[in-house]
C-alpha positions as CSV (number, residue, x, y, z in Angstrom):
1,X,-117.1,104.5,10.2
2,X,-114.0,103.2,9.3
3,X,-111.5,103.1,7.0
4,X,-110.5,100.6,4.0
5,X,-107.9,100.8,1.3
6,X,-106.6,98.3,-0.6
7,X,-104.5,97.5,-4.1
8,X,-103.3,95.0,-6.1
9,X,-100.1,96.4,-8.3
10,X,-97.6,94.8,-11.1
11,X,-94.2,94.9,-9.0
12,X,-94.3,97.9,-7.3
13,X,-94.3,98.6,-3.5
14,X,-98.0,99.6,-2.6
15,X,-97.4,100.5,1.3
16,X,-96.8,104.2,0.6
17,X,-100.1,104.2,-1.2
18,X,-102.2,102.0,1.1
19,X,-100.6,104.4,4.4
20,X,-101.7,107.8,2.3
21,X,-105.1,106.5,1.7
22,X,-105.3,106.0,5.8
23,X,-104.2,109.1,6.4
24,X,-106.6,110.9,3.9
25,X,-109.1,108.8,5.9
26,X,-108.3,109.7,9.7
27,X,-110.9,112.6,9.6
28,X,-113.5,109.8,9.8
29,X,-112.5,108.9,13.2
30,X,-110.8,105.3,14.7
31,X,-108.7,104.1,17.8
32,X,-106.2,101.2,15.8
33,X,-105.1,101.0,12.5
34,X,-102.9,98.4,10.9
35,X,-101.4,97.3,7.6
36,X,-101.3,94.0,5.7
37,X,-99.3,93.2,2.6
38,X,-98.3,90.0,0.4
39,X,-94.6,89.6,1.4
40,X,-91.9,86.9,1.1
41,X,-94.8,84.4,-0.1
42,X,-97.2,84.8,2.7
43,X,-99.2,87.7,4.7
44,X,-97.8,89.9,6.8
45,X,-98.8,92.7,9.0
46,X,-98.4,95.2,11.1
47,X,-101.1,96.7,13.7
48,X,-101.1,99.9,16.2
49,X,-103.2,101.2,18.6
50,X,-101.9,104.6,18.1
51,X,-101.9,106.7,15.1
52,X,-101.2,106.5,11.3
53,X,-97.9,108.2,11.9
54,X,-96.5,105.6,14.3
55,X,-97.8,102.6,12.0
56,X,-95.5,104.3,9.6
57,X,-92.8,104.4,11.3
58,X,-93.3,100.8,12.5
59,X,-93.7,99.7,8.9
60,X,-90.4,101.7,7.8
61,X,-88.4,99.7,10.9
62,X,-89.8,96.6,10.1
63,X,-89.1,96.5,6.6
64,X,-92.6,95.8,5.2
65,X,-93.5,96.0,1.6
66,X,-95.3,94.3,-1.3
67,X,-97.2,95.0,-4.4
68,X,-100.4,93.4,-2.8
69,X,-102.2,94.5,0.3
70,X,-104.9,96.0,2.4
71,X,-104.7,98.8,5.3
72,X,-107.6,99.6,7.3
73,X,-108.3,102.3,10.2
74,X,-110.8,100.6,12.8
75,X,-113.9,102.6,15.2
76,X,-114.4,100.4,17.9
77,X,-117.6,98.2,18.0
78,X,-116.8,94.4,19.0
79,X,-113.7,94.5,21.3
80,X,-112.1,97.2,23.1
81,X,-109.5,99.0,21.3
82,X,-106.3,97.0,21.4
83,X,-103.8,95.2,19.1
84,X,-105.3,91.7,18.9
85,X,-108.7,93.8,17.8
86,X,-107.2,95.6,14.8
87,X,-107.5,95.3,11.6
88,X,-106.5,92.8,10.0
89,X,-107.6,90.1,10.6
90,X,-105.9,86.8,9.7
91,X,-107.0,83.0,9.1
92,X,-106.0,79.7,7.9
93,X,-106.6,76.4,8.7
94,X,-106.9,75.3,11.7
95,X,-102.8,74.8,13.3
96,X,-101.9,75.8,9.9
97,X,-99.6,79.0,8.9
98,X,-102.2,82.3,7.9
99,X,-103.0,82.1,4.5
100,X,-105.8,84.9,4.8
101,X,-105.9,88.7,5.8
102,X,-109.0,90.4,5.6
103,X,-110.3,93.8,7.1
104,X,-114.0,95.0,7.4
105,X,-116.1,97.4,8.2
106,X,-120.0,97.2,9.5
107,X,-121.7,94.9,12.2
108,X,-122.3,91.3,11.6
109,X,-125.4,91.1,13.3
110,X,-125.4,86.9,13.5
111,X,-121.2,86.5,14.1
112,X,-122.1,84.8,17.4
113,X,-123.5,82.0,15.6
114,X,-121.2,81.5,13.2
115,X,-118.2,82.0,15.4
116,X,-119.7,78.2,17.5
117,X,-119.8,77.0,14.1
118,X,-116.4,77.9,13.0
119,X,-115.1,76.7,16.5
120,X,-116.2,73.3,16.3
121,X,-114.2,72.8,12.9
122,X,-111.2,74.1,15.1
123,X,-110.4,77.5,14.5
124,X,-109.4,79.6,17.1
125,X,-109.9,83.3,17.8
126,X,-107.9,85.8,19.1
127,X,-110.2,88.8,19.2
128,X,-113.1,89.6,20.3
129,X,-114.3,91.4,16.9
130,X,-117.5,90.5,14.4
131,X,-114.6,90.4,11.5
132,X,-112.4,87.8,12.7
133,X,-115.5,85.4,12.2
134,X,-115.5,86.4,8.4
135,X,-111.9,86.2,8.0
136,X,-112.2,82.2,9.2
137,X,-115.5,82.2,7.4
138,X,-113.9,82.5,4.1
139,X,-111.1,80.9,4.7
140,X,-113.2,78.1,5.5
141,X,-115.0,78.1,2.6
142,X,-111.4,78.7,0.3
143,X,-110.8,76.3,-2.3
144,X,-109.0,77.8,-4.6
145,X,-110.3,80.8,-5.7
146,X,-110.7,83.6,-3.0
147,X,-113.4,85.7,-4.7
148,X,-115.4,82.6,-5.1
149,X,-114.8,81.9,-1.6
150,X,-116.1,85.2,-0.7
151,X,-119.2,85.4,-2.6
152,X,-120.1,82.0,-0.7
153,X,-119.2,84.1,2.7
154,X,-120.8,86.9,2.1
155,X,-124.7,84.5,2.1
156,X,-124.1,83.9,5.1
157,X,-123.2,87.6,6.4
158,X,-126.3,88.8,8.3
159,X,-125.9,92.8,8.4
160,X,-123.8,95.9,7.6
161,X,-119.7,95.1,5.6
162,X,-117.3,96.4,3.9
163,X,-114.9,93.5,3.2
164,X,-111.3,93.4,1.3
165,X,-109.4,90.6,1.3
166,X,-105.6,89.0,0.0
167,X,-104.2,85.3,0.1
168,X,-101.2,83.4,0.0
169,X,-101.9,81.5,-3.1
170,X,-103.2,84.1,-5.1
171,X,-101.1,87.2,-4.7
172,X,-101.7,89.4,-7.2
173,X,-105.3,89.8,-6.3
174,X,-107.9,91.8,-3.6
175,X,-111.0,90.7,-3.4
176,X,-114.1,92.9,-1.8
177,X,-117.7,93.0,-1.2
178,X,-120.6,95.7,-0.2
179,X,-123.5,95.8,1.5
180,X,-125.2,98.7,3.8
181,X,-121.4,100.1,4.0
182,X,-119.0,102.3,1.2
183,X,-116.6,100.7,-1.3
184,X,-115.4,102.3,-3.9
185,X,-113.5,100.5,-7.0
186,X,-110.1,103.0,-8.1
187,X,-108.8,102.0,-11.5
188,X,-105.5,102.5,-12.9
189,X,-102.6,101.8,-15.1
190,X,-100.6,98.5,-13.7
191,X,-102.7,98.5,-10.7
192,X,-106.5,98.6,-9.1
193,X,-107.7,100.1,-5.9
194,X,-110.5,99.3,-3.4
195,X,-111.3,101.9,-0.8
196,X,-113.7,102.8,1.6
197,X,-113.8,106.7,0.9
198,X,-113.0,108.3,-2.9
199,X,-111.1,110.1,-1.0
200,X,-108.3,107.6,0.0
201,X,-107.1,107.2,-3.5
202,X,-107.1,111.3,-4.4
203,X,-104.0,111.4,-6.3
204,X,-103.6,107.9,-7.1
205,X,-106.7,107.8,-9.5
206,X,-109.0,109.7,-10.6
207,X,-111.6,106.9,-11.9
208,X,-113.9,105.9,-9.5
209,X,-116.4,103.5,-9.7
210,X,-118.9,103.2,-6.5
211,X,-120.2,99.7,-5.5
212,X,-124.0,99.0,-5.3
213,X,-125.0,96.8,-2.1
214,X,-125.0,92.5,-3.1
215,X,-122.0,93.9,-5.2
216,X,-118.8,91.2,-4.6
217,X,-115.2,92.3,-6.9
218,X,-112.6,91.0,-7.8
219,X,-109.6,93.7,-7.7
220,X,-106.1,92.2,-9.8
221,X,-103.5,94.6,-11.5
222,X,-105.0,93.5,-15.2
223,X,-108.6,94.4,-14.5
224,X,-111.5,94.2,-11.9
225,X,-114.4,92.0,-12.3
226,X,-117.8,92.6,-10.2
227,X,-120.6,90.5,-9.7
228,X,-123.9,91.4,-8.5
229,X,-126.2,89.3,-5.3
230,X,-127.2,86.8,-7.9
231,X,-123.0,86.2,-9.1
232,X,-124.2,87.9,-12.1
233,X,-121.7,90.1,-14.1
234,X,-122.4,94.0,-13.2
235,X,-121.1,96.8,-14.7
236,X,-121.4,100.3,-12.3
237,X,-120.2,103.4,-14.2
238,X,-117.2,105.3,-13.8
239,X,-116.9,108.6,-12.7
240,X,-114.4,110.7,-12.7
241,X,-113.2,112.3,-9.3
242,X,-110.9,115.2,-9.7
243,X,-107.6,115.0,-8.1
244,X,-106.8,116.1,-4.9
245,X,-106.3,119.6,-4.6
246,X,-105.9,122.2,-1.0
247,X,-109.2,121.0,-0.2
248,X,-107.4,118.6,2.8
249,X,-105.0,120.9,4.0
250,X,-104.4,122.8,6.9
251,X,-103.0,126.2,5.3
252,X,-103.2,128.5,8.1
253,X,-105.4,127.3,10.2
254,X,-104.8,125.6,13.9
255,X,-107.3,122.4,13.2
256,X,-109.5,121.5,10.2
257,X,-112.6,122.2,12.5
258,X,-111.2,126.0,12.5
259,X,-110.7,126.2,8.7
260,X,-113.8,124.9,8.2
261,X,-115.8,127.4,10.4
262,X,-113.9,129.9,8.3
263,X,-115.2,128.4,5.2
264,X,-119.0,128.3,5.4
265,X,-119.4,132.1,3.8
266,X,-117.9,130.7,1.0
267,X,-119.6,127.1,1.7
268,X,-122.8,128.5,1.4
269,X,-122.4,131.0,-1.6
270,X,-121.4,127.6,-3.5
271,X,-124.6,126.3,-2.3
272,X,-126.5,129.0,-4.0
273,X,-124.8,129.0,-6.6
274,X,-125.5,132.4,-8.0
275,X,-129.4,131.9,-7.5
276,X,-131.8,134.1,-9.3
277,X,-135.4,132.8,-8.7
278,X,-137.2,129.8,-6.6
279,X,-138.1,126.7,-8.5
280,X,-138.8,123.1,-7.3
281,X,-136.2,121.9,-9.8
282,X,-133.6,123.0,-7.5
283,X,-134.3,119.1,-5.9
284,X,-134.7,117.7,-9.4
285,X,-136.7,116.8,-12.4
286,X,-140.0,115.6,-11.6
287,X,-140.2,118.0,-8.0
288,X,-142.7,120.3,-8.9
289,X,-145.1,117.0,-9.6
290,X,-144.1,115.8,-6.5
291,X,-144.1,118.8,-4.1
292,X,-148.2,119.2,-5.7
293,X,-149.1,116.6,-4.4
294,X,-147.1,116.5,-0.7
295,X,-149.4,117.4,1.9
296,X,-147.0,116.4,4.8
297,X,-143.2,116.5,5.1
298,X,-141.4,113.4,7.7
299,X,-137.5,114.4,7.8
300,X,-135.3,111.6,9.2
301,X,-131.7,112.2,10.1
302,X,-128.9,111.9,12.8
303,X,-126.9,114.2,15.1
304,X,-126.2,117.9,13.5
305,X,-128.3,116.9,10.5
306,X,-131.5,115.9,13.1
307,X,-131.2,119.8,14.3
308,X,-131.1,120.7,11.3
309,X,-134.0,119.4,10.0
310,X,-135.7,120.5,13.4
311,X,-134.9,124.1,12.3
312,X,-136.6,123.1,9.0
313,X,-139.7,122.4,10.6
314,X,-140.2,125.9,11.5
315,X,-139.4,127.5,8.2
316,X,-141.5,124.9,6.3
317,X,-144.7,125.1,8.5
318,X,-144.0,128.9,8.5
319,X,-143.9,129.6,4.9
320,X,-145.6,126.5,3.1
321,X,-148.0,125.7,6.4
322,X,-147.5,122.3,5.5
323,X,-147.7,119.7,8.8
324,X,-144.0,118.1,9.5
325,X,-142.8,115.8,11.5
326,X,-138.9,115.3,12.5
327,X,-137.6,112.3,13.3
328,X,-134.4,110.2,14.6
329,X,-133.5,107.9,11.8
330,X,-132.2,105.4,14.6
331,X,-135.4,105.5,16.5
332,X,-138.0,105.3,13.7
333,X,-137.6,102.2,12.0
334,X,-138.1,100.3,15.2
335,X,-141.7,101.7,15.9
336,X,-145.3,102.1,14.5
337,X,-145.8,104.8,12.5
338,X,-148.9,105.8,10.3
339,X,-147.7,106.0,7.0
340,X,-148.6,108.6,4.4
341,X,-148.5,107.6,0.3
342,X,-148.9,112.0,0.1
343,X,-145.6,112.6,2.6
344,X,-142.5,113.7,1.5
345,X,-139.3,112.1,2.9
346,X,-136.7,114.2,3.3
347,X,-133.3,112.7,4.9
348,X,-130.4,114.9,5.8
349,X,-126.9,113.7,5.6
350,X,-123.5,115.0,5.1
351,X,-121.9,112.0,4.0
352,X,-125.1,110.1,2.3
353,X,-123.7,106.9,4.2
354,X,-125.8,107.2,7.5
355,X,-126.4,103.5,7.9
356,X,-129.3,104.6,10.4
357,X,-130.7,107.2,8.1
358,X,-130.1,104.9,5.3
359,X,-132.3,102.3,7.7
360,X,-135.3,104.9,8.0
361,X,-135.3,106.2,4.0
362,X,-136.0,102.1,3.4
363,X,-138.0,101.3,6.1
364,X,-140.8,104.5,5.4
365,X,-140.4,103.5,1.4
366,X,-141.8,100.2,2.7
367,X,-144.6,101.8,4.4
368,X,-145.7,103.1,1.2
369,X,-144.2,106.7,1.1
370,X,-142.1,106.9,-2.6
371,X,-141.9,110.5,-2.7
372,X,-138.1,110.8,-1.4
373,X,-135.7,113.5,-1.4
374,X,-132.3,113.6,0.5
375,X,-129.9,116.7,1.2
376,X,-126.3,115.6,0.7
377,X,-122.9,117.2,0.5
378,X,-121.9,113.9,-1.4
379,X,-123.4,113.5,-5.2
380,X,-122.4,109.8,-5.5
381,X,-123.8,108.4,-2.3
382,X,-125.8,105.9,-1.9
383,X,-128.1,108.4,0.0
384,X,-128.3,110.1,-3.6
385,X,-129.3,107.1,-5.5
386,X,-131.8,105.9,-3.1
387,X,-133.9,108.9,-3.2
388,X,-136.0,110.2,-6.2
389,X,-134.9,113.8,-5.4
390,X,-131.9,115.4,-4.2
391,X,-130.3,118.4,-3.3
392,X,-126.4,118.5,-3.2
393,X,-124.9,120.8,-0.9
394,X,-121.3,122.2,-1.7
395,X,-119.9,122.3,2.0
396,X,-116.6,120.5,0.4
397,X,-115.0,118.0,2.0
398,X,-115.5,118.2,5.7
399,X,-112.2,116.9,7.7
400,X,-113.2,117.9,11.5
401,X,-115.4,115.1,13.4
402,X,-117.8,117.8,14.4
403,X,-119.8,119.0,11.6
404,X,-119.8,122.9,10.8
405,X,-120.1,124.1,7.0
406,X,-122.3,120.6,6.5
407,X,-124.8,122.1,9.0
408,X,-125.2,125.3,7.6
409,X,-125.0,124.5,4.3
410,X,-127.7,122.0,4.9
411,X,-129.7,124.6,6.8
412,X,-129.4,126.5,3.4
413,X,-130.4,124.2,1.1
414,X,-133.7,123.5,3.7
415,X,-134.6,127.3,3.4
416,X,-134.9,126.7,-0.2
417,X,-136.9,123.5,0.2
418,X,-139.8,125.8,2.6
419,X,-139.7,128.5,-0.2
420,X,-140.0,125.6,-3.0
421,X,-143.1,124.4,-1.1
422,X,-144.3,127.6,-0.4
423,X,-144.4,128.1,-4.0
424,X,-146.1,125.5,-5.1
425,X,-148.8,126.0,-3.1
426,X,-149.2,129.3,-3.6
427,X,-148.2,131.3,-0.9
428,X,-144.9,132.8,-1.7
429,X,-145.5,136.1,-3.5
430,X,-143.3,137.9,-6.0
431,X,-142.0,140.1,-3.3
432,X,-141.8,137.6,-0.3
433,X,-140.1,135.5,-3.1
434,X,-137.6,138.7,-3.8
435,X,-137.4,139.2,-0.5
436,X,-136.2,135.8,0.4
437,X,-133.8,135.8,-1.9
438,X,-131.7,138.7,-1.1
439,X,-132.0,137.4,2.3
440,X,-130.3,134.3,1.5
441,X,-127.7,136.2,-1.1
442,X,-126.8,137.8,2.0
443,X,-125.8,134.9,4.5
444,X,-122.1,134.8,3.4
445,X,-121.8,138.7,4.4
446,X,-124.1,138.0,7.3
447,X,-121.8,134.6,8.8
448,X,-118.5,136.5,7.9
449,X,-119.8,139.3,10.4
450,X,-120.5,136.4,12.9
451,X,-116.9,135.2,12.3
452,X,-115.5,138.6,13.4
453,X,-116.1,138.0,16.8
454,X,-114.1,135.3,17.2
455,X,-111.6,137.3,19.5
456,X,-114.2,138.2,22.1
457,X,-115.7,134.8,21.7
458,X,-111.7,133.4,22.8
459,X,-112.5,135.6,25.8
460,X,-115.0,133.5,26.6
461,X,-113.8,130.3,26.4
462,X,-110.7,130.5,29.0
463,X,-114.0,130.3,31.7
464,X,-116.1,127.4,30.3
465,X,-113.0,125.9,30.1
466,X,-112.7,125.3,33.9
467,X,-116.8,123.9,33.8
468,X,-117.9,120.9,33.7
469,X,-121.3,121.3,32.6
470,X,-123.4,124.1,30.8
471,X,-126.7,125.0,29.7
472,X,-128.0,126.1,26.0
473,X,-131.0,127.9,26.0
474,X,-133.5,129.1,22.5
475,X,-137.0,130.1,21.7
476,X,-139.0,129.2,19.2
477,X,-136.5,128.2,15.7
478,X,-133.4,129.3,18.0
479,X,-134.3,126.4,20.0
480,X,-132.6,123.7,17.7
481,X,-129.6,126.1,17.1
482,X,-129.1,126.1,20.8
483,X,-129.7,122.1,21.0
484,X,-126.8,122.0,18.1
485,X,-124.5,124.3,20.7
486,X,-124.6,122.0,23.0
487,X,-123.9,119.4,21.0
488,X,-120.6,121.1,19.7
489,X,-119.3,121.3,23.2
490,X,-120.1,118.1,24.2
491,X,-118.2,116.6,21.0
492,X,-115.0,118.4,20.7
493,X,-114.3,119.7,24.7
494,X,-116.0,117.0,27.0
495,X,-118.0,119.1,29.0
496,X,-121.5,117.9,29.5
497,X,-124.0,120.0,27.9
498,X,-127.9,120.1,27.1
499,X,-130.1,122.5,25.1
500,X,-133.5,123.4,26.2
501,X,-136.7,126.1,24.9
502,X,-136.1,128.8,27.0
503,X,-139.8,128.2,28.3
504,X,-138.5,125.1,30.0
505,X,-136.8,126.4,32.6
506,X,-139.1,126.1,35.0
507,X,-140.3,122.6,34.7
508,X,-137.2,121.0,35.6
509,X,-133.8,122.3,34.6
510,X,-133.6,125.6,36.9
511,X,-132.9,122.8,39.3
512,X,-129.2,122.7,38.1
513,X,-128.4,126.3,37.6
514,X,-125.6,127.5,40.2
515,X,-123.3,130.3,39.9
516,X,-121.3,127.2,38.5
517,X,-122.9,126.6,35.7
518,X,-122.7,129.0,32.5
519,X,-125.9,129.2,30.6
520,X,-125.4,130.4,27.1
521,X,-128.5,132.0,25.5
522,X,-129.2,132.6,22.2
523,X,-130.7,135.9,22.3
524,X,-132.1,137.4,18.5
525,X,-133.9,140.7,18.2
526,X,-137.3,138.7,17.6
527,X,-141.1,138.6,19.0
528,X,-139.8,135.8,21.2
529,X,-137.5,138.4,22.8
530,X,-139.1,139.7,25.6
531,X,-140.3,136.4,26.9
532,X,-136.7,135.3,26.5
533,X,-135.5,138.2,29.1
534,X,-137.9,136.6,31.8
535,X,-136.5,134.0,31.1
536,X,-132.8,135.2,31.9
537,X,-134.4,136.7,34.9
538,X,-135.1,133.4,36.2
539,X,-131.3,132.5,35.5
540,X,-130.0,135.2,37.0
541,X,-131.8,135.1,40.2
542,X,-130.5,131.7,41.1
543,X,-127.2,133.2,40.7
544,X,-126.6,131.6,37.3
545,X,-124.0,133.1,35.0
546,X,-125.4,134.3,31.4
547,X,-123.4,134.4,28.4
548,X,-125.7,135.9,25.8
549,X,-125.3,136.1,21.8
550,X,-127.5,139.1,21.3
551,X,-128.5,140.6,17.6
552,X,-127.7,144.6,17.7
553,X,-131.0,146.2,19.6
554,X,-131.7,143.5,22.3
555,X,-131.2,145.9,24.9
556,X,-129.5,143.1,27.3
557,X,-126.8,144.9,28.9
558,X,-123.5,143.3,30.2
559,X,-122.9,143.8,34.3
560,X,-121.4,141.2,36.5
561,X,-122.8,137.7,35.8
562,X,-124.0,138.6,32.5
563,X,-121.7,138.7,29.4
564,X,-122.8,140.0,26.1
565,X,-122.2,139.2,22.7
566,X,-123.9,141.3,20.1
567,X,-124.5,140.2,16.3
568,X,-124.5,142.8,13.8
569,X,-128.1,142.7,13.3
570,X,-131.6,140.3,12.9
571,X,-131.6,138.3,10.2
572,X,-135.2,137.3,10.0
573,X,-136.2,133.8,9.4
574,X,-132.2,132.8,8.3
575,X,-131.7,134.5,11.7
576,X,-130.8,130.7,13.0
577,X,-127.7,130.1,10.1
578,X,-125.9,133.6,11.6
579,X,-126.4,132.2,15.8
580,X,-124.8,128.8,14.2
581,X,-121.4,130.4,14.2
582,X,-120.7,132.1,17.6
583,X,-121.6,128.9,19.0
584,X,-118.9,126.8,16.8
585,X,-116.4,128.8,17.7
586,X,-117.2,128.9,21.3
587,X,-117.0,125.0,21.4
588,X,-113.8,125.1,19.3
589,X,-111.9,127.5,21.7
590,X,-113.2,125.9,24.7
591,X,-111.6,122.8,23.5
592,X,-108.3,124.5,23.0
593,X,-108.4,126.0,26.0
594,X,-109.0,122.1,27.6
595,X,-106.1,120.7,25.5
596,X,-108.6,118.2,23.8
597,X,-108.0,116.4,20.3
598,X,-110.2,118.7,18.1
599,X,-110.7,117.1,15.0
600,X,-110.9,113.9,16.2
601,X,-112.7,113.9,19.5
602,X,-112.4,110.7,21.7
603,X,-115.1,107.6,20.5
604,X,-116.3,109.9,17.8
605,X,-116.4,109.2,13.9
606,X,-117.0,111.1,11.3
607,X,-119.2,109.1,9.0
608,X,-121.0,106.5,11.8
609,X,-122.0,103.7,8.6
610,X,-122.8,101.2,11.3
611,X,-126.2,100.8,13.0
């Protein structure tokens, strides 16, 4: 969830690179950040509580610089947010000058244990976090050779890390280790990288090389050496990453959440990429084998990706009328299930770091179930390389805490999952299959339309701006699109929302609705419709004010109490992909209108790689 850079450089000042790579990193969330370099002989630091801006500034003042260092951005888990909580950490021994710096990030799930152990040799702690015990944990263990030191530590680590490391005696080198959380390996000429996120070192290096978990490395200016969880040598291949382009900045957009909205027409059109005909080898070689012999789907994800997959269920029992069940990553690993050798696992992530999801895929391969396939916007994941199929979506990089083109890119690339399964079992004819097709080849036209009525949208949001709470009401595969609209408000504007079936009304929730609270209703031109209007009815006569997104024909009519919003048209079964974006924009308005942090909404991160 947080953020890691670190380098090891012949001579030159590595600050400037070390505070880029946070900044390229900030998307993901955090509420300290700090900075730690070799300097004058020993470590120094420098830690905030406020952004990467100020720590910049505080760095410039204080003079800091050295060709040896690590940075990190921190997420709050052990320890409130504060300066004796941020990263990093330091240790030496006990009444002794700091000879260590370390930063991490992950849960140490037996820390409390260690930390009595490490306090009756006499070292003292001055936070309250899970990484201070690892900083004194290796430094315990030092010698005189760190990564030695570290591959001892690291045994004794019970759960989720991403470590990096520096000494004083050994200053020309970062060492780093990997397990259940991201760290990347930049090389270069002179110098070496370690990271968190490829995307730190985007125009410092191109050559990436992506740690497996057990991996431990050794990071100097000469070289890097990694070993495996035996200490064996192991040799992970190098990709190359292109450079960083426009893809992280603003242009002319307000926030990145805004530019991003704006991008999913084009978002999904990559996605497609220029398809001509359904096959099973969208997912990879070996799917068509695979989707013969699936006679149930289990999709496990988190958040956005969890409604996502809940729209999938529709779409997949519609068209391929195979049974599937939809899951929370976080809460399925921790009960009984009745495992299925015949089920296909799907996870759902934009990242491909979801340490829950992550979690589940293992725990359901252990049941039995082999047959994996995951949909990621992120081809070198770890996501990607656990599962036997995949299907990358081409949202781009994603900057704003609250997912958008991931969503409906993911929602795309689902859709062509139901009509890969309806194939293979033969029910997707050659003019359902047409039909389809020119369906989906028409989404970008069809969300650009949606992204027209942003200025009567803005209209809108000036009144749930002064609310505290709201309803989200759908029918039938509308019903996830309006749990994902509440969700979207919740994150980015603070106003407490929930999304219910339409149906439900009645069985609890009417309780709440006052002319205080806005109901927002998504309202397509569907069999569902006419029960939906009762529904509104029942609204309506408790005083309840309706904001309805309505596709052309619904016949709802705007009077007082009841605003209207009307889509170009019904989009069928992709219907839910075109609701998807008057619902982004209504949260991302309302949250301007509040004054609220946008793209990174309080206690939020991006990619949550802790359990």
């Amino acid at each position: 969830m947080c953020g890691i850079v670190g380098a090891a450089a012949l001579g030159s000042d590595i600050t400037p690179i070390l505070l880029e790579g946070l900044q390229r990193l900030e998307y993901r969330g955090y509420d300290s950040c700090g900075i730690a370099v070799h300097m004058d002989g020993e470590p120094r630091r420098t830690r905030s509580t406020s952004r990467v801006a100020d720590l910049r500034a505080l760095i410039a003042s204080e003079g800091l610089q050295g060709s040896t260092g690590i940075a990190h951005t921190r997420w709050a888990t052990h320890g409130a947010p504060a300066t004796h909580n941020a990263h990093p950490h330091f240790s030496g021994r006990p009444g002794g000058k700091a000879r260590l710096a370390l930063v991490h990030n992950g849960i140490i799930e037996n820390h409390d244990e260690l930390r009595t152990e490490l306090q009756a040799v006499g070292y003292v702690f001055e936070s309250q976090t899970d990484t201070e015990v690892i900083a004194h944990l290796v430094d315990h263990l030092y010698v005189d050779d760190l990564f030695q030191a570290l591959q001892q530590a690291v045994r004794r680590l019970q759960g989720a890390y991403a470590i990096a490391a520096f000494c004083r005696e050994e200053p020309h080198r970062v060492v780093g280790a990997r397990n259940g959380s991201p760290l990347v390996v930049g090389r270069g000429e002179g110098a070496n990288y370690l990271a968190s996120d490829a995307l730190a070192l985007a125009g410092t290096t191109e050559r990436i090389q992506y740690l497996e978990d057990g991996d431990v490395v050794d990071v100097q200016p000469g070289g890097v050496w990694i070993v495996d969880l035996d200490g064996h040598p192991a040799q992970r291949e190098e990709h190359v990453v292109p450079a960083y382009t426009g893809a992280a900045e603003l242009g002319p957009y307000r926030h990145f959440m805004q530019k991003e909205i704006f991008e999913q027409p084009r978002a999904i059109a990559d996605t497609l990429q220029d398809l001509d005909s359904v096959t099973p080898e969208f997912f990879g070689d070996g799917a068509y084998s695979i989707f013969t012999e699936t006679d149930s789907v289990l999709i496990l994800a988190c958040g956005t990706s969890y409604y996502a997959g809940l729209t999938a269920k529709y779409w997949i029992e519609a068209l391929a009328a195979i049974p599937v069940a939809v899951e929370i990553a976080s809460e399925y690993r921790y009960r009984t299930s009745v495992p299925n050798p015949r089920t296909l696992v799907v996870t759902i992530s934009q990242s491909g770091e979801t340490a829950d999801t992550l979690a589940a895929l293992k725990h359901a391969r252990k049941l039995g179930m082999q047959n994996t396939l995951t949909i990621c916007n992120v081809a070198t994941s770890a996501m990607v390389r656990e599962c036997r199929l995949n299907f990358i979506t081409r949202a781009g990089v994603e900057i704003g805490v609250a997912s958008t083109k991931a969503f409906t890119t993911q929602l795309t690339a689902l859709f062509l999952l139901a009509l890969s399964l309806a194939q293979v079992r033969g029910r997707l004819t050659e003019d359902a299959e047409a039909g389809h097709l020119a369906a989906l080849r028409g989404m970008p036209g069809a969300v650009q339309a949606a992204l027209a009525l942003e200025p009567h949208i803005i209209a809108w949001a000036d009144a749930f701006a002064r609310r505290e709470n709201a309803l989200f009401l759908g029918r039938g595969m509308h019903y996830p699109i309006a749990l994902e609209g509440a969700l979207k408000l919740k994150e980015i504007s603070y106003i407490h929302a929930e999304g219910y079936p339409a149906g439900e009304l009645k069985h609890g929730p009417l309780a709440l609705v006052t002319e205080q609270m806005p109901v927002v209703t998504v309202a397509p031109n569907n069999e569902l419709l006419e029960k939906l209007k009762s529904n509104l009815q029942e609204v309506r006569a408790r005083g309840g004010q309706l904001y309805v997104f309505g596709d052309t024909g619904t016949r709802i009519p705007s009077e007082p109490g009841v605003y209207v919003i009307q889509l170009p048209e019904y989009y069928g079964l992709l219907s839910p992909i075109v609701h998807t974006i008057p619902l982004q924009l209504l949260a991302y308005h309302t949250a301007i209108a509040r004054g609220t942090d946008v793209d990174k909404p309080r206690n939020l991160a991006k990619s949550v790689t802790v359990e």
